[in-house]
C-alpha positions as CSV (number, residue, x, y, z in Angstrom):
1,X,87.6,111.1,27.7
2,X,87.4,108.0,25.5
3,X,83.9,106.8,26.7
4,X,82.4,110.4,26.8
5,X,78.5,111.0,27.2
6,X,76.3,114.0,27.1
7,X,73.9,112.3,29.8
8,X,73.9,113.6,32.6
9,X,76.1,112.0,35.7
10,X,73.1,111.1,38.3
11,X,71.3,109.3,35.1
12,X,74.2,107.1,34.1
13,X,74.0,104.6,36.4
14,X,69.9,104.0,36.3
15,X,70.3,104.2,32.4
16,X,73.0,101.3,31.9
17,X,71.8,99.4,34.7
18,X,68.4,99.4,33.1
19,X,69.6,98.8,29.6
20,X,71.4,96.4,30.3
21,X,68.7,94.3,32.5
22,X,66.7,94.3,29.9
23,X,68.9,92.5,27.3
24,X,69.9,90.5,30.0
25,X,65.6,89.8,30.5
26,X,65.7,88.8,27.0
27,X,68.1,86.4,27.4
28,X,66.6,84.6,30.4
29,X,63.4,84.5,28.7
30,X,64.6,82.9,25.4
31,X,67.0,80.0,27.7
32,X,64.5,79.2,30.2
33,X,62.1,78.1,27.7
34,X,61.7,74.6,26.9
35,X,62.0,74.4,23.4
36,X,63.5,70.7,22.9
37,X,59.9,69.0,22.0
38,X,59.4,72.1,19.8
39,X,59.1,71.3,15.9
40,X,58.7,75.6,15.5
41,X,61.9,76.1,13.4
42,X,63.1,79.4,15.2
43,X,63.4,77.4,18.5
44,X,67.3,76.5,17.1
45,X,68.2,80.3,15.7
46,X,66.6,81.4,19.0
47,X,70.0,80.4,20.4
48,X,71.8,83.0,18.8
49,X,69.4,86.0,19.7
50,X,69.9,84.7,23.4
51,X,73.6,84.9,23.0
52,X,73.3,88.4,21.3
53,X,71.0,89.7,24.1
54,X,73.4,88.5,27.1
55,X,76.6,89.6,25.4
56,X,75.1,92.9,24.7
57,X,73.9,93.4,28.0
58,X,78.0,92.5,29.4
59,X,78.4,95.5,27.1
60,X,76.2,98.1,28.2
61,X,77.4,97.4,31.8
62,X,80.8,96.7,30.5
63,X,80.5,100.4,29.2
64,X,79.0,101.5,32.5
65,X,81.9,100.3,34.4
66,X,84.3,102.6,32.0
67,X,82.0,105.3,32.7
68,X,82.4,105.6,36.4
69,X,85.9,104.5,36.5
70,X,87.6,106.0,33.4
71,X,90.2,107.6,35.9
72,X,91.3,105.1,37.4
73,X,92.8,103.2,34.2
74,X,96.1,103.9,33.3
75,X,97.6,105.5,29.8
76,X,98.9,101.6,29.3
77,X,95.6,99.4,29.9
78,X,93.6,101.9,28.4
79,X,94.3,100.5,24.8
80,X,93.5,96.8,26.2
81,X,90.2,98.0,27.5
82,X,89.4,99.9,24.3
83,X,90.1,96.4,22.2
84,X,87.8,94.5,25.5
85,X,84.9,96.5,24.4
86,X,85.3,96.4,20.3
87,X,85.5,92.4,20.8
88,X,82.4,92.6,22.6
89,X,80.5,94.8,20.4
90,X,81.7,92.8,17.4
91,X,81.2,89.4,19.1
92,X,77.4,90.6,19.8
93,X,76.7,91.9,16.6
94,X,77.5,88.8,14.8
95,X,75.5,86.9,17.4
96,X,72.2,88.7,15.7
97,X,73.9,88.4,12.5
98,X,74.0,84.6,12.8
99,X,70.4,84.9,13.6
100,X,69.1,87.2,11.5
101,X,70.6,84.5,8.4
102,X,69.2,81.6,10.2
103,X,65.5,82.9,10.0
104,X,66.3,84.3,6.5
105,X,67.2,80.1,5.8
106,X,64.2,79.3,7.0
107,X,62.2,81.7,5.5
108,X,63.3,81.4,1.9
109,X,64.9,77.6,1.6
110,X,65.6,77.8,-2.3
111,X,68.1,80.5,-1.6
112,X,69.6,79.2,1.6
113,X,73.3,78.3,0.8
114,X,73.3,82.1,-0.5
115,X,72.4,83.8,2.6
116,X,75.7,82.4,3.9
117,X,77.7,84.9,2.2
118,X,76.3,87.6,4.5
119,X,78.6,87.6,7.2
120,X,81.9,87.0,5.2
121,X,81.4,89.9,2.9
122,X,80.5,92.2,5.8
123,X,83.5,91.2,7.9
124,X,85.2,91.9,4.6
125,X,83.9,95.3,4.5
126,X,84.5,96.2,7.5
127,X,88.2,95.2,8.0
128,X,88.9,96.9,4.4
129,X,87.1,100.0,5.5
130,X,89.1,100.4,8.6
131,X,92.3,102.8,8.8
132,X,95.8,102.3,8.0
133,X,98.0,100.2,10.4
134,X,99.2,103.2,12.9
135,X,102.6,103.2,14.5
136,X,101.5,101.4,17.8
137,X,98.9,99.9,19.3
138,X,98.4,102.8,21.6
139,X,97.3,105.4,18.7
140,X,94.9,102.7,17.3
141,X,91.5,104.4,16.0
142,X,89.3,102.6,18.5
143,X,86.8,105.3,18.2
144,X,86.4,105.4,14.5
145,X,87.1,101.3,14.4
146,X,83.7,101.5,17.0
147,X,81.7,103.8,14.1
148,X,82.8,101.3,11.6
149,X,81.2,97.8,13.5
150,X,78.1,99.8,14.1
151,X,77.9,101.3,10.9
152,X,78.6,98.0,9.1
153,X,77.6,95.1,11.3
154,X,75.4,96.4,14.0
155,X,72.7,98.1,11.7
156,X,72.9,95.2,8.7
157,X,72.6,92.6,11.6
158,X,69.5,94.6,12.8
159,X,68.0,94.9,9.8
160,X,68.9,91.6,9.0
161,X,66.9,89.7,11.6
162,X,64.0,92.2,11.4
163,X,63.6,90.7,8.4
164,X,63.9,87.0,9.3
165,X,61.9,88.0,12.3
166,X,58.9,90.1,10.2
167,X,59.0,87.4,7.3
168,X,58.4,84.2,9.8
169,X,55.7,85.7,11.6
170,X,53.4,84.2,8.7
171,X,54.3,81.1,9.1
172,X,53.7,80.7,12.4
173,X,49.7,82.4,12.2
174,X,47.9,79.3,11.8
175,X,49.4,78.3,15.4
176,X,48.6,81.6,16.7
177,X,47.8,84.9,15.5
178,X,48.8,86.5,18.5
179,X,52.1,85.0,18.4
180,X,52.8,85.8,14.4
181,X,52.1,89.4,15.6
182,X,54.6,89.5,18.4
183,X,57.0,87.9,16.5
184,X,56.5,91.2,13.9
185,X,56.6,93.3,16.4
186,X,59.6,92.4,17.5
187,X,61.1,92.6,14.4
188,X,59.9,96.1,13.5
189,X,61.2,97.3,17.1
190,X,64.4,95.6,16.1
191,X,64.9,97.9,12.8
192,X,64.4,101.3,15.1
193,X,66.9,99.7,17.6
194,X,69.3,98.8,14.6
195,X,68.8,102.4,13.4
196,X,69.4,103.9,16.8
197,X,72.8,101.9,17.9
198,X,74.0,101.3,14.4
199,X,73.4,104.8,12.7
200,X,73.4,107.4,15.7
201,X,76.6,107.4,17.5
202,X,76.9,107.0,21.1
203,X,76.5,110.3,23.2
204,X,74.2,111.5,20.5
205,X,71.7,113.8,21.8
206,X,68.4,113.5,19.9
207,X,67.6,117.8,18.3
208,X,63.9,117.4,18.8
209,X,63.7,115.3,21.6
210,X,66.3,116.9,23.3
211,X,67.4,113.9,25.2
212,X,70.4,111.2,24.4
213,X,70.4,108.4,22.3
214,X,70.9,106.0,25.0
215,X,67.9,106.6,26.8
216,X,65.6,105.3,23.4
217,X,68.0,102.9,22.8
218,X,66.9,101.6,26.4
219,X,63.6,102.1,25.7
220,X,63.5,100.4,22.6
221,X,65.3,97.2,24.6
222,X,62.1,96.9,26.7
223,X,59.7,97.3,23.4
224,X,62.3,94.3,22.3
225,X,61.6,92.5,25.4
226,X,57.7,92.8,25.7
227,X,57.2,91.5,21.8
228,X,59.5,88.8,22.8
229,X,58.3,87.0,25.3
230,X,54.5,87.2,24.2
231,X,55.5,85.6,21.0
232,X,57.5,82.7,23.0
233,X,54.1,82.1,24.4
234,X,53.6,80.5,20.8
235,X,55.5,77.4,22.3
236,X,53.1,77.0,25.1
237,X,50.2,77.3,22.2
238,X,52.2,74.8,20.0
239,X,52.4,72.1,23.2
240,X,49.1,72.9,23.2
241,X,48.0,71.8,19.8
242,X,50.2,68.5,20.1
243,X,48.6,67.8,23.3
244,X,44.8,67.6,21.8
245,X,46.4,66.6,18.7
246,X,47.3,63.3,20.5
247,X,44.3,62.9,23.1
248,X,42.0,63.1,19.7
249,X,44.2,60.1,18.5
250,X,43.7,58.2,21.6
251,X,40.0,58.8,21.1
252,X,40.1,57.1,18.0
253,X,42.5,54.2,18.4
254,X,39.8,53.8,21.5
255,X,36.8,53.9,19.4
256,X,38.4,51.2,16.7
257,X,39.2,48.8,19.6
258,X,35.8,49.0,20.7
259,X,34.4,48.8,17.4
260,X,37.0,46.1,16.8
261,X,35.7,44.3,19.6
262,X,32.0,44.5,18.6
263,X,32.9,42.6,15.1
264,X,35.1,40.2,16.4
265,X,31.7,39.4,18.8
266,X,28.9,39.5,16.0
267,X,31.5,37.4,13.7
268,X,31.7,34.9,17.1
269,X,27.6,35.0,16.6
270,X,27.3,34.5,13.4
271,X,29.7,32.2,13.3
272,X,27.4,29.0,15.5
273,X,24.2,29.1,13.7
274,X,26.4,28.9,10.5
275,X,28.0,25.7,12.0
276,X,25.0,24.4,12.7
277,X,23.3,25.0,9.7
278,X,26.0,23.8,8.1
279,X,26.3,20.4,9.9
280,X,22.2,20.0,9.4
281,X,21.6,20.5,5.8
282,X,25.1,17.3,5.6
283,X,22.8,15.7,7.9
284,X,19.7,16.2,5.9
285,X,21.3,15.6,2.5
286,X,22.7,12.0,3.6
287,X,19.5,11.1,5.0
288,X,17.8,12.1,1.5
289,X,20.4,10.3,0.0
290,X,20.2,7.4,1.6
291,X,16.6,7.2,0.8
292,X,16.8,8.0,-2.3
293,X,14.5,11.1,-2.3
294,X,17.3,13.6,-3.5
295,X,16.5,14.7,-6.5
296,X,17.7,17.2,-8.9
297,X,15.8,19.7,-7.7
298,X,16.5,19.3,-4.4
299,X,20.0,19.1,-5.2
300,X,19.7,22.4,-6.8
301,X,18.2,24.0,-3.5
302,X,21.4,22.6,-1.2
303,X,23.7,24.1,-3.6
304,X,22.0,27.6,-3.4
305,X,22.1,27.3,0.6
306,X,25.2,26.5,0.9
307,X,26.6,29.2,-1.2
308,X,24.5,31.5,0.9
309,X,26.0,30.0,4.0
310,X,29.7,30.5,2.1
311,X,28.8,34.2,1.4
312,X,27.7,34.5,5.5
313,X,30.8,32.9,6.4
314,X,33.1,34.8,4.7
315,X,31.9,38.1,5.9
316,X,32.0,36.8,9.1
317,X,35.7,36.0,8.7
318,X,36.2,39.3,7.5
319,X,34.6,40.9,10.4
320,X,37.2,39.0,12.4
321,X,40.3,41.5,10.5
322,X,38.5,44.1,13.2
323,X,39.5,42.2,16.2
324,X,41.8,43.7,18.8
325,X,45.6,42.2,18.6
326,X,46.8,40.5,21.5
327,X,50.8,40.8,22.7
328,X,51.8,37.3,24.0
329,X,54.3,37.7,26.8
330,X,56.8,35.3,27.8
331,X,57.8,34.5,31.1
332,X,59.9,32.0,32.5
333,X,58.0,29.4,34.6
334,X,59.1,26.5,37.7
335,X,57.2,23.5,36.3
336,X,57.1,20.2,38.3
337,X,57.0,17.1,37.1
338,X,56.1,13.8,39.1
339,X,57.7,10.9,37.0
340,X,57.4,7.6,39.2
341,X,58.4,8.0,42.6
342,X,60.5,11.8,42.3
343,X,59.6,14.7,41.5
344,X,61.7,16.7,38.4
345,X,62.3,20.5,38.5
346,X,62.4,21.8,35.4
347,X,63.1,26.1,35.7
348,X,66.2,28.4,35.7
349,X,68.8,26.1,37.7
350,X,66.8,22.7,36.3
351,X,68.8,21.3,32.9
352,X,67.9,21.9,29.5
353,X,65.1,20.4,28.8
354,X,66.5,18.6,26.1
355,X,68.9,16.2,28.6
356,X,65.4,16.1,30.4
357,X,63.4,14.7,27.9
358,X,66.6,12.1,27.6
359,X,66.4,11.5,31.1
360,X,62.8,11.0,31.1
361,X,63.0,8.6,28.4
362,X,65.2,6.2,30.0
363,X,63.8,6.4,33.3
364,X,60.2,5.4,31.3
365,X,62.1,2.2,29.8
366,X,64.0,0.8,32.5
């Protein structure tokens, strides 16, 4: 039997179904998040892990379904299901691939462009390590071709974003420590699950444990899912941040309006007694001129007050740079005007008001 297991038959069903649920878990929790305001830079390559974790959990039940019903395929569709589940294996793979790259981008920018290369030249291995073209499509080495995508895309893929996963976590601890920790965790659970599905081939029962390599694989998906959503939590902390972040700003532009509109009154203040002062000592200095009692001296003192006053004055027009600005809003008006005996519209349906003025004009001369 092509999809052969050494687990026992009552514990197939629960295993998959479970297996399954929890990739598919992983995935709902990663696209139900809100992560459009986000400026975290894993909120993009986050994509890609949610499109691994759904499409690997259409493969664990994909592989369920084969399980239970391997009897009823016949000799003819059985090579068209074998391809069904190789495209879906390879097709999740790369989805962690893509994201295991994307956090390596981010996490080492000077060497981005390079990190491209990854998937090309393990595509490349894998297609030149595969067997000779066989005689028909039939005797096609799906099992080894299986071995090969594990061996060489599953595991690398896994270890892969482990490493984006374990070498972002540090940037992300002054937002949270709690978070940079999931996000390691994750990671480091990651590895184990790339060791177990990439390394240990399916069926595989585990000599100390005694028990098959699907049921830690499972386990390890639940570890996966527990690490990740705690650390999407980070978003919620980040919102957070942004939220004071802006409520402090608000504070502040509040406190410089009111301090705005404190100097704008003191200037007012000052402002009138300077006037005044100003007007009295013109006053006084004509009168003393006029009876010829300014002297020199006197001169002298008029000339020091009024430089005083100057200095006053000016920092009293500075103050006035602290005064709150005003928007002036335009809005069309109905104005009426009673020329004579009638009475002129002038407004939306009225004439422009430069035929009006004409009009006015020769109504005034007439």
């Amino acid at each position: 039997m092509m999809w052969g297991t050494m687990i026992e038959p009552q514990f197939i069903f629960p295993l998959y179904l479970f297996y399954g649920m929890a990739f598919l878990a992983i995935g709902v929790s990663i696209t139900s998040r809100d992560t459009s305001a986000s400026s975290l830079k894993i909120a993009r390559p986050l994509r890609f892990f949610a499109l691994f974790a759904y499409s690997h959990a259409l493969l664990e039940w994909f592989m369920l379904y084969l399980i239970l019903n391997s009897a009823a395929f016949s000799e003819e569709m059985l090579p068209w299901v074998n391809f069904g589940k190789l495209a879906l294996i390879f097709v999740s793979f790369g989805f962690l691939l893509l994201f295991g790259v994307s956090l390596l981008r981010i996490a080492f920018p000077t060497g981005r462009n390079w990190f491209i290369v990854i998937p090309v030249v393990l595509v490349l291995i894998v297609l030149v390590s595969l067997p000779v073209p066989v005689q028909s499509f039939s005797h096609f080495p799906f099992w080894v071709t299986d071995n090969r995508i594990r061996n060489l895309i599953g595991f690398p893929s896994a270890l892969i974003a482990s490493l984006g996963l374990i070498f972002y976590s540090r940037s992300v601890r002054t937002i949270s420590k709690k978070g940079a920790g999931n996000f390691a965790g994750a990671g480091f659970a990651l590895a184990t699950y790339g060791v177990l599905t990439g390394l240990v081939p399916s069926g595989t029962v585990l000599p100390v444990l005694n028990a098959p390599v699907e049921l830690f694989r499972g386990l390890i998906a639940f570890v996966i899912l527990h690490f990740i959503m705690n650390a999407l939590h980070t978003f919620d902390v980040e919102r957070k941040l942004k939220i004071e972040e802006r409520l402090q700003r608000f504070a502040k532009a509040e406190k410089l309006s009111s301090l705005g509109k404190l100097a704008f009154g003191v200037a007012h203040e000052i402002n009138n007694p300077l006037t005044n002062v100003s007007l009295t000592i013109e006053m006084l200095k004509d009168e003393l001129d006029t009876a010829g009692n300014l002297t020199t001296s006197r001169q002298e003192r008029f000339v020091r007050i009024e430089r005083n006053l100057g200095r006053a004055a000016k920092i009293a027009r500075e103050l006035l740079f602290f005064r709150p600005t005003r928007r002036l809003v335009f809005s069309p008006v109905i104005l009426m005007i009673y020329c004579g005996e009638h009475w002129i519209c002038s407004g939306r349906s009225a004439i422009p008001i430069a035929w009006f003025l004409i009009w006015l004009r020769c109504h005034r001369f007439r």
